[in-house]
C-alpha positions as a Markdown table, in Angstrom:
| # | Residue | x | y | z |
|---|---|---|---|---|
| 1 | Unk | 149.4 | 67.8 | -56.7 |
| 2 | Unk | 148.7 | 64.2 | -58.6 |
| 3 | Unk | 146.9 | 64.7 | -61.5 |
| 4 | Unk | 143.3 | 62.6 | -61.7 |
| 5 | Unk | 140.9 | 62.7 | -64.6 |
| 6 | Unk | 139.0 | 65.6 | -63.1 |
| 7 | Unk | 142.4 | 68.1 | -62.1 |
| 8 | Unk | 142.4 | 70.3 | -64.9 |
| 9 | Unk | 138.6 | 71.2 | -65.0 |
| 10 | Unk | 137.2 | 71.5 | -61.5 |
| 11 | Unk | 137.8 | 74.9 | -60.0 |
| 12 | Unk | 140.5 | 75.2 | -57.4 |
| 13 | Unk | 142.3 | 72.1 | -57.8 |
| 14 | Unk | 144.6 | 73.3 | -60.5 |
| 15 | Unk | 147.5 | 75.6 | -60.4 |
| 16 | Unk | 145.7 | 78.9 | -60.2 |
| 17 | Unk | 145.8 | 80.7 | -64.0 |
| 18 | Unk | 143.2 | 83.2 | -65.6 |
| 19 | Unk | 143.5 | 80.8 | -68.7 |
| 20 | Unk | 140.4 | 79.3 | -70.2 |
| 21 | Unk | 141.6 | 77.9 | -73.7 |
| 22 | Unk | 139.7 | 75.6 | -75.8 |
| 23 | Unk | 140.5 | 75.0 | -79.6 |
| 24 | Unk | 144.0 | 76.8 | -79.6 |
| 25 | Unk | 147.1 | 75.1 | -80.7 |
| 26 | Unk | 149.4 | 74.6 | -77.6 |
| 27 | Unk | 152.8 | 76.2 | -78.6 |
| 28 | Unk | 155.6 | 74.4 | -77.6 |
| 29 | Unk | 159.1 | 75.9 | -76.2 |
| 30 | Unk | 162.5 | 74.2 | -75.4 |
| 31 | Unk | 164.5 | 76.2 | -73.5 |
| 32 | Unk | 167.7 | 74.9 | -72.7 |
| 33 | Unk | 171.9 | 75.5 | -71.9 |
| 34 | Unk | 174.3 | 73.4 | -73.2 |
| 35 | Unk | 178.4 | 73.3 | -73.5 |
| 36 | Unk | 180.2 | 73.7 | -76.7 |
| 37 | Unk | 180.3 | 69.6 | -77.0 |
| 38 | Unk | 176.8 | 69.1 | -76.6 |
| 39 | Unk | 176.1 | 68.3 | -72.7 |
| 40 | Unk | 173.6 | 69.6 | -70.7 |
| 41 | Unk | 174.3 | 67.8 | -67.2 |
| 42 | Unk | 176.3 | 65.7 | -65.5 |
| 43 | Unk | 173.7 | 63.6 | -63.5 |
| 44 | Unk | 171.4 | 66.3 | -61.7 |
| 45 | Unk | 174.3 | 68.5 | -61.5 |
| 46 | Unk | 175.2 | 71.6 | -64.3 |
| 47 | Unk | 179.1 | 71.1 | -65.3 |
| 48 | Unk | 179.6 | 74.6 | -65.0 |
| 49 | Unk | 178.4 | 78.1 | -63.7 |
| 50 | Unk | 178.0 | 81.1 | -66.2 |
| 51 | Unk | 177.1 | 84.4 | -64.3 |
| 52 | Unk | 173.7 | 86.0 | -66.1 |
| 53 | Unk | 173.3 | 82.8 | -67.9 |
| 54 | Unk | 170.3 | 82.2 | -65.6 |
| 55 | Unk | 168.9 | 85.1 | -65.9 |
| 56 | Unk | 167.9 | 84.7 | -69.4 |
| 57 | Unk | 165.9 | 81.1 | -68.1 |
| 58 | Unk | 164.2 | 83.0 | -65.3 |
| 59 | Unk | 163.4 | 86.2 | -68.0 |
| 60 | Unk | 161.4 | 83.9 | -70.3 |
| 61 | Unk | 159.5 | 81.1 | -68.2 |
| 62 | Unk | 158.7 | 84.3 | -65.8 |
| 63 | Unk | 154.7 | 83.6 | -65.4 |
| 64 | Unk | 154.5 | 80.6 | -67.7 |
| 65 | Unk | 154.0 | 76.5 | -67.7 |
| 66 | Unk | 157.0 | 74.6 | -67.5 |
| 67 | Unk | 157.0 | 71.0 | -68.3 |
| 68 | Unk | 159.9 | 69.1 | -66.7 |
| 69 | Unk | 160.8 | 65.5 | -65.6 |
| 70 | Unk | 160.8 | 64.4 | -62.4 |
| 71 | Unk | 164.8 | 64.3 | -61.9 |
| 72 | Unk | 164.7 | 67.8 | -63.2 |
| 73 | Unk | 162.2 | 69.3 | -61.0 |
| 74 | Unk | 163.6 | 67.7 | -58.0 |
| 75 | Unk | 167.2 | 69.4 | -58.6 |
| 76 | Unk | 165.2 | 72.8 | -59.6 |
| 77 | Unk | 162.6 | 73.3 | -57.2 |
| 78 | Unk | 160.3 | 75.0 | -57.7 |
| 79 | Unk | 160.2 | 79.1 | -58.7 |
| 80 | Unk | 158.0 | 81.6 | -58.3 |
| 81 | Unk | 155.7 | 82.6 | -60.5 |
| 82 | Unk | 155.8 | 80.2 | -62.4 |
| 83 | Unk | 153.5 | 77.2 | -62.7 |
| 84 | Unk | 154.6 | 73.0 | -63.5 |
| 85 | Unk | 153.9 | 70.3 | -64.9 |
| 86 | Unk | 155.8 | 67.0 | -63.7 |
| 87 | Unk | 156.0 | 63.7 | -65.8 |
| 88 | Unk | 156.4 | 61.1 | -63.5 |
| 89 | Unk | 155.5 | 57.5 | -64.0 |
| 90 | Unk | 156.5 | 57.2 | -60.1 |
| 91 | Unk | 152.8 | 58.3 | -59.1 |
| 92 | Unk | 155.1 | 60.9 | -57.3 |
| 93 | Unk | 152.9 | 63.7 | -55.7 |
| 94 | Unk | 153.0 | 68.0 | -54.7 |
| 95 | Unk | 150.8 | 69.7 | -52.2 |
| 96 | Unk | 151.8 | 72.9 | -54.3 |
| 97 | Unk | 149.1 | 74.4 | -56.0 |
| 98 | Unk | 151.8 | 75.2 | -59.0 |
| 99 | Unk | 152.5 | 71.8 | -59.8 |
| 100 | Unk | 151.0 | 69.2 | -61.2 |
| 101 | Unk | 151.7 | 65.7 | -62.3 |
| 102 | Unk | 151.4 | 63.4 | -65.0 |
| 103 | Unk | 152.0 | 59.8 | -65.7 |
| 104 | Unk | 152.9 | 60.6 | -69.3 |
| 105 | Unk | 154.2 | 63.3 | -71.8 |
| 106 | Unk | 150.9 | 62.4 | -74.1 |
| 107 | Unk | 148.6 | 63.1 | -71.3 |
| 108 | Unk | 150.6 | 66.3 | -69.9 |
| 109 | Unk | 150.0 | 67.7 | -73.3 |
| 110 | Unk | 146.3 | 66.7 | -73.7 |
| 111 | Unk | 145.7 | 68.0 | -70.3 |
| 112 | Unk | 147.6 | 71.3 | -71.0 |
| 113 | Unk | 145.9 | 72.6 | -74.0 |
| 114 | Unk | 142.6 | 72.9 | -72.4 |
| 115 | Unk | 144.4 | 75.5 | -70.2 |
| 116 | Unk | 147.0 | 77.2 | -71.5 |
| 117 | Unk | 148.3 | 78.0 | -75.5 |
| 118 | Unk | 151.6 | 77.8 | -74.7 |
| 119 | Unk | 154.6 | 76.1 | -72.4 |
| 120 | Unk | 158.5 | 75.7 | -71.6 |
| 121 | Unk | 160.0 | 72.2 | -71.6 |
| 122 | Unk | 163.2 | 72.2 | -69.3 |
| 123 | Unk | 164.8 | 68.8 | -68.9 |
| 124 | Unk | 165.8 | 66.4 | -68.7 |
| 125 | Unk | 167.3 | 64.6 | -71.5 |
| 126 | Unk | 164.3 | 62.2 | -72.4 |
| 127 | Unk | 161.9 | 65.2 | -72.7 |
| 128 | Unk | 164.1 | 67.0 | -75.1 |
| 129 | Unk | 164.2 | 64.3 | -77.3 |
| 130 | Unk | 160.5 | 63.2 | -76.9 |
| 131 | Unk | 159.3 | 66.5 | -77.5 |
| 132 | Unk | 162.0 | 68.5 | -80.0 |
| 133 | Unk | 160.2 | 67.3 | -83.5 |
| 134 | Unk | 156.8 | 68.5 | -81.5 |
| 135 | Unk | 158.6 | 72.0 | -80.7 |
| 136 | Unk | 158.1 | 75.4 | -82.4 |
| 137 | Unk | 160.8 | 77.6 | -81.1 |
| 138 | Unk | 164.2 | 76.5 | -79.5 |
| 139 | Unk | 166.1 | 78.6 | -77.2 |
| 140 | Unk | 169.6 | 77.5 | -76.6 |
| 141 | Unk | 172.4 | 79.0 | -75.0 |
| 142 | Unk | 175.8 | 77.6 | -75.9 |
| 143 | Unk | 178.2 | 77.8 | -72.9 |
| 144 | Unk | 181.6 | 78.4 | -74.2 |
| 145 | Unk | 183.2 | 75.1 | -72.5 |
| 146 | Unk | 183.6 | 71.8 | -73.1 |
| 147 | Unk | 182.7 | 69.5 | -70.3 |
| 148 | Unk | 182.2 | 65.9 | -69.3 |
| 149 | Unk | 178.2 | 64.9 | -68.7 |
| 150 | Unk | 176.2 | 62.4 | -69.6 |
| 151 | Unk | 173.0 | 64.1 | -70.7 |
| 152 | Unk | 173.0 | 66.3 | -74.1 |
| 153 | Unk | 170.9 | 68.0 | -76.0 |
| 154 | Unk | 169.6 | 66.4 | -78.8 |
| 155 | Unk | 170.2 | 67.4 | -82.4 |
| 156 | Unk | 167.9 | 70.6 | -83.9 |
| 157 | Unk | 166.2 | 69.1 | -86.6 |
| 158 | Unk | 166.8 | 70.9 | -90.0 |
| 159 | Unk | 163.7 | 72.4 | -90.5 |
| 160 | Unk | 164.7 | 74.9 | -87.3 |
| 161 | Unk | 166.5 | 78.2 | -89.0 |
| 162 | Unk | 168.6 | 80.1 | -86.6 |
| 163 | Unk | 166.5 | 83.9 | -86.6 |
| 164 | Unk | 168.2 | 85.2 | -83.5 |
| 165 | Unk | 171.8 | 85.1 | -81.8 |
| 166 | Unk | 173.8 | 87.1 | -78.9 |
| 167 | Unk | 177.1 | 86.9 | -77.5 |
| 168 | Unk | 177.5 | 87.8 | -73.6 |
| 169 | Unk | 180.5 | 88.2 | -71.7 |
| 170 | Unk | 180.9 | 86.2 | -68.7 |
| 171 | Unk | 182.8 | 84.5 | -66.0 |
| 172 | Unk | 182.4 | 82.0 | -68.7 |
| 173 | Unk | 180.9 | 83.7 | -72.1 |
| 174 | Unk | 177.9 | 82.2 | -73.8 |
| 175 | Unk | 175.8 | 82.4 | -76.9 |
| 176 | Unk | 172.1 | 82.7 | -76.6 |
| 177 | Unk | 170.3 | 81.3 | -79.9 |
| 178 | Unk | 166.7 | 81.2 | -81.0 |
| 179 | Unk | 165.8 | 78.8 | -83.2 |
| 180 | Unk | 162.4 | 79.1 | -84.9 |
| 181 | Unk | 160.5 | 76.2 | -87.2 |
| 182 | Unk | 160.1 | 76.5 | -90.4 |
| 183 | Unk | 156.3 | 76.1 | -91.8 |
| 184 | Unk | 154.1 | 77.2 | -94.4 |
| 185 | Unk | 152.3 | 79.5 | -91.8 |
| 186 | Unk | 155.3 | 80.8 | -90.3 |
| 187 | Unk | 155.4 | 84.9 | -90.1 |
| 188 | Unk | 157.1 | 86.6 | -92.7 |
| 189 | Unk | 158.8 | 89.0 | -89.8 |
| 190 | Unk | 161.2 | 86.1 | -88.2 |
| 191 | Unk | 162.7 | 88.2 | -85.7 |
| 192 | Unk | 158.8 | 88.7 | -83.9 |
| 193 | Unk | 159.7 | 85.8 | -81.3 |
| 194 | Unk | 162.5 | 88.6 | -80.4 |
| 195 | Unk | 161.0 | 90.8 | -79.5 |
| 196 | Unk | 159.0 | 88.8 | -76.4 |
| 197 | Unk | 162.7 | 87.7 | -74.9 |
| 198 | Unk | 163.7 | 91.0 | -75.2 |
| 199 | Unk | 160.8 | 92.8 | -73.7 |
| 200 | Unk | 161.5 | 89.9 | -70.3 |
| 201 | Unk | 165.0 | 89.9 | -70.9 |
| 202 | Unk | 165.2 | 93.5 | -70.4 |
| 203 | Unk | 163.2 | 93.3 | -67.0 |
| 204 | Unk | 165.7 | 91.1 | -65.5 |
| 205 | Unk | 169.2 | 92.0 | -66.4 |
| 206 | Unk | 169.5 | 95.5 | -67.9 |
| 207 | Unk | 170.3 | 96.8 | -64.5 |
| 208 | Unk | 173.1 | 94.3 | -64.3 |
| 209 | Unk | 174.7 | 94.0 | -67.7 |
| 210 | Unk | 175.1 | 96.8 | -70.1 |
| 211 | Unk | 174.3 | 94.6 | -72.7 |
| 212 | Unk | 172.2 | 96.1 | -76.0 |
| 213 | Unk | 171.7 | 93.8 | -78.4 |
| 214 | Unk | 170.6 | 95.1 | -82.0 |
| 215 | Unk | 167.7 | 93.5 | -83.9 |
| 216 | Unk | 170.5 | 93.4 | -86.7 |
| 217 | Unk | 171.3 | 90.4 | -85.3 |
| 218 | Unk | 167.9 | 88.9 | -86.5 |
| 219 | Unk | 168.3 | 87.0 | -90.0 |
């Protein structure tokens, strides 16, 4: 679906969503994987494949807004349940009512607000690094390889504290990290973004990974 000036407030020509927000700051998410030396693809391809590692992306975005790039959402395709927003300054177009498109970042997020209070950005590259100084919460896992690629992620700027880490063996292990900003308003308990992955996490993958991690792990 193109997005035109009228999209996001005429009924029925929007992805469908129970949301009716007006005045709320729109939280912002990165969610991301990357190798050991930085890289997050290769082109449109992912230089490697870590069983489970999936399943932590498809746990957290279940029932949410993603915001992706055009290159990215062609390679993803779209999932269930969950609803997009494309930047594209291709004038590109979707006949799926879960996706719209933009022309621009700016306008995405404008248009966003006035219907949801939060999203997941998911590639590629240039969104990262056009939207990681806007972002509140980071979540990263570190696949334990080094690969070639020519996409990384872009460096976590220093007012992210690391509040959240777990280890999970794999085909290839990996590290998922949360990374939380630091602000004057942020919540004295750190680990509370926690205990939302968790809570989706669980839903996902407790059947297939006897994985438990502790809230120990919290700092």
């Amino acid at each position: 679906m193109l997005w035109s000036s009228n999209d996001v407030t005429q009924q029925g020509s929007r992805p469908k969503t129970k949301l009716a927000i007006t005045g709320v700051e729109l939280k912002i998410s990165l969610i991301s994987a990357t190798s050991e030396n930085g890289v997050i693809g290769n082109g449109p391809d992912i230089p490697w494949s870590a069983k489970g590692e999936q399943l932590l992306f498809k746990a957290l975005t279940y029932n949410q807004w993603l915001l992706v790039g055009r290159k990215t959402f062609d390679s993803m395709g779209v999932l269930p349940n969950r609803k997009y927003a494309v930047v594209s300054r291709k004038g590109i177009s979707s006949s799926n009512e879960n996706v719209l498109v933009f022309p621009s970042i700016e306008i995405a997020l404008q248009e966003l607000s006035k219907i949801t209070d939060h999203l997941y950005v998911s590639g590629g590259g240039q969104i990262y690094n056009s939207l990681i100084e806007k972002a509140d919460i980071i979540h990263l896992s570190t696949v334990h390889v080094e690969v070639e690629g020519d996409i990384n992620f872009p460096k976590i700027p220093e007012n992210f504290n690391l509040v959240f880490e777990q280890f999970f063996l794999s085909n290839i292990n990996y590290t998922y990290h949360l990374e939380k900003r630091l602000t004057s308003r942020s919540s004295t308990s750190r680990c509370a973004p926690w205990t939302v992955f968790k809570s989706r996490f669980y839903g996902f993958a407790a059947q297939k990974y006897s994985i438990k991690p502790q809230l120990k792990n919290c700092r």
